[in-house]
C-alpha positions as CSV (number, residue, x, y, z in Angstrom):
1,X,89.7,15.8,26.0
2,X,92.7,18.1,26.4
3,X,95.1,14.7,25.1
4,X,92.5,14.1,22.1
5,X,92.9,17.8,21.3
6,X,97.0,17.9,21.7
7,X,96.8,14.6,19.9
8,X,94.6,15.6,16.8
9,X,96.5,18.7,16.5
10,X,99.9,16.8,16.1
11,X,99.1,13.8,14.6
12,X,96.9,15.9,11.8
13,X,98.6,19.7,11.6
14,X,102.1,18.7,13.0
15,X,101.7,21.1,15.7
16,X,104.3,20.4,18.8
17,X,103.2,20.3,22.3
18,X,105.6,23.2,23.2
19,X,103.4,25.5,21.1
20,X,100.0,23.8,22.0
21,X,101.0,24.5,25.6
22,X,101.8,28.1,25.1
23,X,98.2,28.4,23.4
24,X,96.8,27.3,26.1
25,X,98.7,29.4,28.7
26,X,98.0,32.4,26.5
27,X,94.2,31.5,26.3
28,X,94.2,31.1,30.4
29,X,95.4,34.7,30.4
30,X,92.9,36.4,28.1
31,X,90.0,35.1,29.2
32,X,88.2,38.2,30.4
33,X,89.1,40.4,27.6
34,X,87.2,37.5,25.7
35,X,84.3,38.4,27.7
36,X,84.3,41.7,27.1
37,X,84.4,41.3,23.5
38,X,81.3,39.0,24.0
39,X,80.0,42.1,25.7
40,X,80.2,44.4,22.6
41,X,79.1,41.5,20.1
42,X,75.9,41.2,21.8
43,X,74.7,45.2,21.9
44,X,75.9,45.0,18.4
45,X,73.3,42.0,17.6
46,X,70.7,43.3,19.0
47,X,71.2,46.3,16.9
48,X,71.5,44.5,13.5
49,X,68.0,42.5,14.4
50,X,66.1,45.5,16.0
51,X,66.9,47.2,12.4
52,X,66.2,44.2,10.6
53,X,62.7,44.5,12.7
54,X,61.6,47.8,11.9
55,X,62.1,47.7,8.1
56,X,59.9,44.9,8.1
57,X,61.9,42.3,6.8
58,X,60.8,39.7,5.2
59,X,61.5,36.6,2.7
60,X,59.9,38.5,-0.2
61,X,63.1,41.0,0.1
62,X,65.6,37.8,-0.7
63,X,64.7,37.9,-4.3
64,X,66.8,39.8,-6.9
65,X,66.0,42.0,-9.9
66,X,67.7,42.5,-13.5
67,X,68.5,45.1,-16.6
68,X,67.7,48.4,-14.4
69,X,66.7,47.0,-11.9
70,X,64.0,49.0,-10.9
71,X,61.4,48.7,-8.0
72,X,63.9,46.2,-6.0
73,X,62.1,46.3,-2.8
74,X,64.9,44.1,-1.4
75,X,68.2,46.5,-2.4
76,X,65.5,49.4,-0.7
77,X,64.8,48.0,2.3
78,X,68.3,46.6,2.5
79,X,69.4,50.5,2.4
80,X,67.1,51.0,4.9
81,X,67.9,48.2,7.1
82,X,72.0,49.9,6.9
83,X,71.0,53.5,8.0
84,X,69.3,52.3,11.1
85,X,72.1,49.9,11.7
86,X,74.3,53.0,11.5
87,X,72.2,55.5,12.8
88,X,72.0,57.6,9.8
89,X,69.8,59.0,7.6
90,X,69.9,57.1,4.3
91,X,72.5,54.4,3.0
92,X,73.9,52.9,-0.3
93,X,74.9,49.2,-0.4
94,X,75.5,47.8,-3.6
95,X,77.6,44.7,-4.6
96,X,78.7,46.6,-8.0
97,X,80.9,48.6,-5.5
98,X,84.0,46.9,-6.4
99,X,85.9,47.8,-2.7
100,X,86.3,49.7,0.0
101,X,88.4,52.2,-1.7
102,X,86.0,52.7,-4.2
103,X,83.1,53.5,-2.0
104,X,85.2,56.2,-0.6
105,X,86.2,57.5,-3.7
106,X,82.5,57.9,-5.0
107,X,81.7,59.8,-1.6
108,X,84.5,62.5,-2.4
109,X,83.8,62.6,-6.2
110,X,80.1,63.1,-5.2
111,X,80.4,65.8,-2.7
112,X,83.5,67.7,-3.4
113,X,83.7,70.3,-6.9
114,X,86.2,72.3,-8.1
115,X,88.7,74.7,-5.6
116,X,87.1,72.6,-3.1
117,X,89.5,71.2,-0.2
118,X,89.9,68.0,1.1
119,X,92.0,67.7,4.4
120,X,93.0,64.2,6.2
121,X,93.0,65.2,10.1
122,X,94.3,61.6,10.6
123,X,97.8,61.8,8.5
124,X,98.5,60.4,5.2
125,X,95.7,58.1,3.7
126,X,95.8,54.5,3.2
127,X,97.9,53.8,0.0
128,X,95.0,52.9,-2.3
129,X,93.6,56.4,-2.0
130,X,96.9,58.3,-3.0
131,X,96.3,58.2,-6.3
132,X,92.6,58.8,-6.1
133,X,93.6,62.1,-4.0
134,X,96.2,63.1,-6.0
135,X,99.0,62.3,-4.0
136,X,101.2,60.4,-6.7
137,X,100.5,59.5,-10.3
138,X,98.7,62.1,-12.4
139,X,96.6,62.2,-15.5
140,X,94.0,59.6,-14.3
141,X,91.5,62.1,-13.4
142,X,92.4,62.2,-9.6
143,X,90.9,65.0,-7.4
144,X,94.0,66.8,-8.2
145,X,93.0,66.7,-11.7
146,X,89.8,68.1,-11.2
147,X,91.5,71.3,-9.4
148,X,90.6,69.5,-5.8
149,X,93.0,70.3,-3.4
150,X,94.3,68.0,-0.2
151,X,96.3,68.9,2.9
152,X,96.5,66.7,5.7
153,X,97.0,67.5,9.3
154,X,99.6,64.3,11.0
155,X,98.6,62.6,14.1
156,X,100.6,63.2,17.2
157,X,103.1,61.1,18.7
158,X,100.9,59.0,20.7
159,X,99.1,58.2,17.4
160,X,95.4,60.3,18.7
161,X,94.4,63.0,16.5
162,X,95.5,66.3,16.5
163,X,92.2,68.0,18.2
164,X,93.4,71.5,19.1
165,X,95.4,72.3,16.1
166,X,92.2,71.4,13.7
167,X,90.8,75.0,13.7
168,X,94.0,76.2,12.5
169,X,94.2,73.8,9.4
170,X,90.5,74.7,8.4
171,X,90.3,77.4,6.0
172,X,87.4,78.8,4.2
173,X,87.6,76.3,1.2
174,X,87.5,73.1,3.3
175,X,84.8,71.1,2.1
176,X,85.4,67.7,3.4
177,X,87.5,66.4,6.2
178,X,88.4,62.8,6.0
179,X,89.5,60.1,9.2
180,X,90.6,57.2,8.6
181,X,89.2,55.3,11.0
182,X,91.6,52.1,10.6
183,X,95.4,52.3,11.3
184,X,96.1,50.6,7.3
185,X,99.7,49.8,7.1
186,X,100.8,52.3,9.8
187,X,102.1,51.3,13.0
188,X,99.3,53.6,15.1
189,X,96.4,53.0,16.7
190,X,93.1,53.0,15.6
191,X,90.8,55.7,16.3
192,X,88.2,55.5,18.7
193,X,84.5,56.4,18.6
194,X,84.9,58.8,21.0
195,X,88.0,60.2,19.6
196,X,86.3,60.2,16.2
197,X,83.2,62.3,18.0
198,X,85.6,65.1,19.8
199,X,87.1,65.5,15.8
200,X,83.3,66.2,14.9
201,X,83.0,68.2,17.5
202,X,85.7,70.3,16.7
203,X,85.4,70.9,13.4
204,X,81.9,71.7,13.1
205,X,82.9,74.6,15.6
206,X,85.0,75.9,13.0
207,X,82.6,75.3,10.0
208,X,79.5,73.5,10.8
209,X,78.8,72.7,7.4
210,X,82.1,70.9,6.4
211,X,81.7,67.3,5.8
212,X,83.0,65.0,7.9
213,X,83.7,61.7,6.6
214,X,85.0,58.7,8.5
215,X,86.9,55.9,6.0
216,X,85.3,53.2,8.2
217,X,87.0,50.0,6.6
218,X,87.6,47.2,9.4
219,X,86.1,49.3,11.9
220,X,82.6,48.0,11.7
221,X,81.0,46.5,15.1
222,X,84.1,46.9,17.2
223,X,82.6,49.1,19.3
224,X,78.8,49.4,20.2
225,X,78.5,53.2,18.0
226,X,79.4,53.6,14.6
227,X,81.1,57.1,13.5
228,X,77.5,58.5,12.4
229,X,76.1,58.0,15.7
230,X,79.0,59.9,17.2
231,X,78.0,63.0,14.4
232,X,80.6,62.1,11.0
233,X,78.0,63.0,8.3
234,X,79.4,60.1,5.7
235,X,80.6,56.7,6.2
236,X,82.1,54.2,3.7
237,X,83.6,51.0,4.1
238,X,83.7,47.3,1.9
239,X,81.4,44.4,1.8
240,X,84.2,42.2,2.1
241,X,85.4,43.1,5.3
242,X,83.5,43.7,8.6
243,X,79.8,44.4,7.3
244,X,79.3,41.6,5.3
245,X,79.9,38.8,8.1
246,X,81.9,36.5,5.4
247,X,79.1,36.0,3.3
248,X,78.6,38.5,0.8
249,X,81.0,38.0,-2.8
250,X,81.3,41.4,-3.1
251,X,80.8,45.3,-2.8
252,X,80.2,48.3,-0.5
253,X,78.3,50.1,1.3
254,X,77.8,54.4,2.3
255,X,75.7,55.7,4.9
256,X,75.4,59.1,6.5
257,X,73.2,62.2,5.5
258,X,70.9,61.9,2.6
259,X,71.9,64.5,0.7
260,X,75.7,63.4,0.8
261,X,74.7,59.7,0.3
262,X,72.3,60.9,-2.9
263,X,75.6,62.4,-4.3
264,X,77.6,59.4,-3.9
265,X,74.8,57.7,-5.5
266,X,75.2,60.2,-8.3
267,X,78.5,59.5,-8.3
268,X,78.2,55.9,-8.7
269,X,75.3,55.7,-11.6
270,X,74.7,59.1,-13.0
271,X,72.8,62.0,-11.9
272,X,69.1,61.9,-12.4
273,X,69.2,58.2,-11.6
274,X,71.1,57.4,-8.3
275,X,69.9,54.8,-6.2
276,X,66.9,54.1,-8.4
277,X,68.8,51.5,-10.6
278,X,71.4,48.4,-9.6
279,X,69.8,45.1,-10.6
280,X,70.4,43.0,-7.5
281,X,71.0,39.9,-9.6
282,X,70.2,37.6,-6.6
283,X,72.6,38.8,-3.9
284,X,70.0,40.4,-1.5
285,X,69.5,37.2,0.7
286,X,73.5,37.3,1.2
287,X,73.7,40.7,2.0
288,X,71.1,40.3,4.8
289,X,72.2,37.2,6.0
290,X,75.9,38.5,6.0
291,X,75.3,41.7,7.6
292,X,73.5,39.6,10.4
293,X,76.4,37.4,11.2
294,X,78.6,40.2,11.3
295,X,78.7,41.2,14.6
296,X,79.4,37.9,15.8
297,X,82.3,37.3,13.1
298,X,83.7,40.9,13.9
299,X,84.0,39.2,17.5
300,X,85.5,36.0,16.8
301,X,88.1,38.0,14.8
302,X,88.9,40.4,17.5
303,X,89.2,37.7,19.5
304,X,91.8,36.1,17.4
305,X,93.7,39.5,17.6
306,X,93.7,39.7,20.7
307,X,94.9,35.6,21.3
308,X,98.2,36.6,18.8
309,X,98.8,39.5,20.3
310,X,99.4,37.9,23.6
311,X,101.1,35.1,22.0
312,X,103.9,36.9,20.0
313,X,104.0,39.2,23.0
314,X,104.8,36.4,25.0
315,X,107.7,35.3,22.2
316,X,109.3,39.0,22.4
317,X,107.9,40.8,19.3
318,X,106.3,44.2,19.7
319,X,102.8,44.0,18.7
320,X,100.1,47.2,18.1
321,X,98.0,47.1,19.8
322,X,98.8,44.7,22.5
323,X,96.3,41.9,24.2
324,X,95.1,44.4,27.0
325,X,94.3,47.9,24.7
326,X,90.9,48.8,23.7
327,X,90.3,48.3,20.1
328,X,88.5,50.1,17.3
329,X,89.4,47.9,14.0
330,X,90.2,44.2,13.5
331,X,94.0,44.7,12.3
332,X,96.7,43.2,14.0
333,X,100.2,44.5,13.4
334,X,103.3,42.7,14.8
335,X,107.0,43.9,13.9
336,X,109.4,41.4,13.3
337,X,112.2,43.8,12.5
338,X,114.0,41.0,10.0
339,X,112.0,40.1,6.3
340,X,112.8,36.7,6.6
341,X,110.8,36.3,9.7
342,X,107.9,38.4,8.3
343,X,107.8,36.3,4.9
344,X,107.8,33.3,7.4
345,X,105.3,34.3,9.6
346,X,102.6,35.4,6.3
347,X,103.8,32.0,4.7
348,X,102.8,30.2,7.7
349,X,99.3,31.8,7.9
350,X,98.5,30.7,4.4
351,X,99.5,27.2,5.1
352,X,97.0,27.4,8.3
353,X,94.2,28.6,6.0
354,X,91.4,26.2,4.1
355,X,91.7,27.4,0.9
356,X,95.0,27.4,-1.2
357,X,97.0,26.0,1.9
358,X,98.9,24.5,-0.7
359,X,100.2,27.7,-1.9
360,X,103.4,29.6,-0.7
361,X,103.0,33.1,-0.9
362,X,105.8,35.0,-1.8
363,X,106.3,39.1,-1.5
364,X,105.1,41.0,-5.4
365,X,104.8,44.3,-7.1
366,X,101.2,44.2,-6.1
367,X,99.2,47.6,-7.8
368,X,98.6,50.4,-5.8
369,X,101.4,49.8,-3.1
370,X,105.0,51.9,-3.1
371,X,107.0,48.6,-2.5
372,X,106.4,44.8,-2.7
373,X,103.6,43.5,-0.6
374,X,103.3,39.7,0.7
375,X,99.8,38.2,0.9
376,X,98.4,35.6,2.9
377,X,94.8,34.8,2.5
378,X,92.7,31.4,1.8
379,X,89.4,33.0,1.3
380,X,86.3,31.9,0.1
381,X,85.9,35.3,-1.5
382,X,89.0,36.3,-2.9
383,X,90.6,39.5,-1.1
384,X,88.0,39.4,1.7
385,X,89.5,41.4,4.8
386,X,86.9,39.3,7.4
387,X,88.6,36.5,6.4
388,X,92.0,35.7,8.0
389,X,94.7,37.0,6.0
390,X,98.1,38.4,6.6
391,X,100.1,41.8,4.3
392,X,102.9,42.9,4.7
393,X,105.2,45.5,2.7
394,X,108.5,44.6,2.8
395,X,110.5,47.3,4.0
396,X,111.4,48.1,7.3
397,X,110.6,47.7,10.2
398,X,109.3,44.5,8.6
399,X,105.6,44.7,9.8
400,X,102.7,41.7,9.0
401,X,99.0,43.2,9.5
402,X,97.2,40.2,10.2
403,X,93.2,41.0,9.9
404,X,90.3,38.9,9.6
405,X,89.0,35.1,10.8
406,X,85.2,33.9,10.3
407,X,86.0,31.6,13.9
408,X,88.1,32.1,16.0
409,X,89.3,28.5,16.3
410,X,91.2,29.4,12.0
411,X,92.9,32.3,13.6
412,X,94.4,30.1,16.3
413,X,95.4,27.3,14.3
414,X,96.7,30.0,11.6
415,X,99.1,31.4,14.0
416,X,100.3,28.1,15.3
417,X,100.9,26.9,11.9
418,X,102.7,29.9,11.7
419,X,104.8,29.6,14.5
420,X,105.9,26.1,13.0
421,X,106.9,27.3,10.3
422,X,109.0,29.8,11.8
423,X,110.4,27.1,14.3
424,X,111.5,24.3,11.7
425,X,113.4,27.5,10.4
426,X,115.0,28.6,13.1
427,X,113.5,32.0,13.1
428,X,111.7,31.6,16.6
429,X,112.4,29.8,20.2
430,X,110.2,28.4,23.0
């Protein structure tokens, strides 16, 4: 079997032996963090179909609705089905939530009003939100422009949150305190469940009715709790990434307290109507059927995390987090320190991808980013984070985040396409 495999991969991918033997070394070593990861993915399935259980679910629900779209039993239970996933009190999923950014930005519009504060706890925001915040450009009816302010409070070295110095950032007009949940395009770690539930902890000592919301984007079914069930009071993440398993086009989703949810939904249709409209148009089946694959496709992504960790370990670049480190998203960051190794690598996972593997990626002004990004991605839904893709800003240290993979076996032969690509230009040895 083993010389039908080496063969298939050469004769068809033109992948060496040297790197189909450092693979397999690799996998030998890595074989019980695998098993742990199986560990997690099965709580986490049993989770999905318990909630899938008690709302009742049935075929009837698969149907869609149009115009208004009022009385969709399917987009109601679906709601329901995501509150019990995420042990919370109500949820808003919708596929006319355009991303993950926007979902956020509809649960600070909703909840936070004039000389209200917002403060980060977890540093400076992913990029896409700085302008939503306030944080550069102006005039586009930011929080900023509606007399919102923001302070954040910076991680500390080690990348954990700041717990002890929380009470003395709080001041009587924070409203809302965000965590970002993910480490974006920062070289830090993710932050834990029970990291996120000491943060609760802590600032509900100071103010037990500030808001805490957890930016939960790629964080989804890493870990067997989910930042409600540790106490945040609002979640919101993309259909795109984790939740959605691969399967659904588009959208997002919100979950947390009812009030703050029913806000959001203000937010998102108008008040007086909330989550009583949002014709379905025929997506309910996928959003179901997506969000119970997702634990498993979380898994097989983490797992190929965890496989290129070791592997570019093992070549001598400085990964975060490394093979062995307890995870909370599905991001994989590796530092190359040189652009032309970085453009190489992303370059390589496009032409390891089944979709557009044709296409050579090269780095672009891309909106909503302070310098040019590179993109690597063939998705079957364009942008999708579950899906294996590679970004990277170039600009030192010269970082790829490599997310995403539906099976695990795309993310291996992704990165050892990438690693010949990077061999036949000299930019790695083994």
């Amino acid at each position: 079997m083993d010389i039908i495999y080496q063969d298939f991969l050469k004769n068809t991918f033109g992948i060496d032996e040297s790197i189909i033997r450092l693979t397999r070394d690799v996998e030998h070593e890595i074989r019980e963090i695998f098993r742990e990861i199986e560990s997690i993915r099965e709580v986490n399935q049993y989770k999905v179909i318990a909630a899938m259980q008690e709302h009742n679910l049935s075929d009837s629900h698969f149907g869609g609705t149009t115009g208004y779209g009022y009385n969709d039993r399917g987009r109601e239970v679906l709601d329901g089905v995501y509150a019990s996933v995420f042990g919370a009190e109500d949820a808003l999923v919708r596929h006319q939530i355009v991303s993950g950014t926007q979902a956020i930005a509809i649960c600070l519009y909703g909840n936070l009003r004039p000389g209200d504060e917002l403060l980060s706890i977890t540093g400076k925001p992913y990029d896409t939100l700085e302008e939503v915040i306030g944080i550069r450009g102006e005039g586009a009816g930011s929080l900023k422009d509606f007399g919102i302010t923001y302070r954040q409070l910076d991680l500390l070295d080690d990348g954990g949150i700041d717990i002890d110095n929380i009470k003395t950032v709080m001041g009587p007009r924070t409203k809302m305190v965000l965590i970002q949940r993910s480490r974006g395009y920062e070289w830090r770690p993710s932050i834990k469940i029970e990291d996120i539930r000491k943060a609760v902890r802590a600032v509900k000592q100071v103010n037990s009715k500030a808001i805490v919301m957890v930016d939960n984007c790629y964080g989804e079914f890493t870990e067997t709790e989910e930042p409600t069930q540790a106490g945040a009071d609002l979640v919101a993440g993309s259909l795109i990434k984790n939740p959605g398993g691969g399967l659904v086009p588009a959208g997002g989703y919100i979950a947390g307290k009812s009030e703050l949810v029913q806000n959001a939904a203000y937010r998102l249709t108008t008040p007086g109507l909330g989550k009583e409209v949002g014709a379905t148009l025929g997506n309910n089946r996928l959003m179901f059927q997506g969000l119970f694959m997702a634990p498993h496709v979380v898994a097989e992504s983490i797992k190929g995390a965890v496989f290129t960790a070791a592997l570019m370990q093992k070549l001598g670049f400085e990964t975060s987090p490394g093979p062995k480190e307890k995870r909370s998203d599905i991001i994989q960051a590796i530092r190359f320190n040189d652009p032309e190794k970085l453009t190489a690598f992303c370059q390589g996972i496009q032409k390891g991808s089944p979709v557009d593997s044709f296409v050579t990626p090269e780095p672009w002004d891309m909106p909503g980013y302070d310098s040019k990004v590179i993109m690597a991605a063939g998705a079957f839904v364009q942008g999708s984070s579950i899906e294996l893709s590679a970004d990277a800003p170039l600009k030192p240290p010269y970082t790829a985040y490599m997310q995403g993979g539906l099976v695990y076996e795309h993310v291996k032969l992704g990165v050892m396409t990438a690693l010949k690509y990077m061999k036949e230009r000299n930019l790695a040895r083994f």
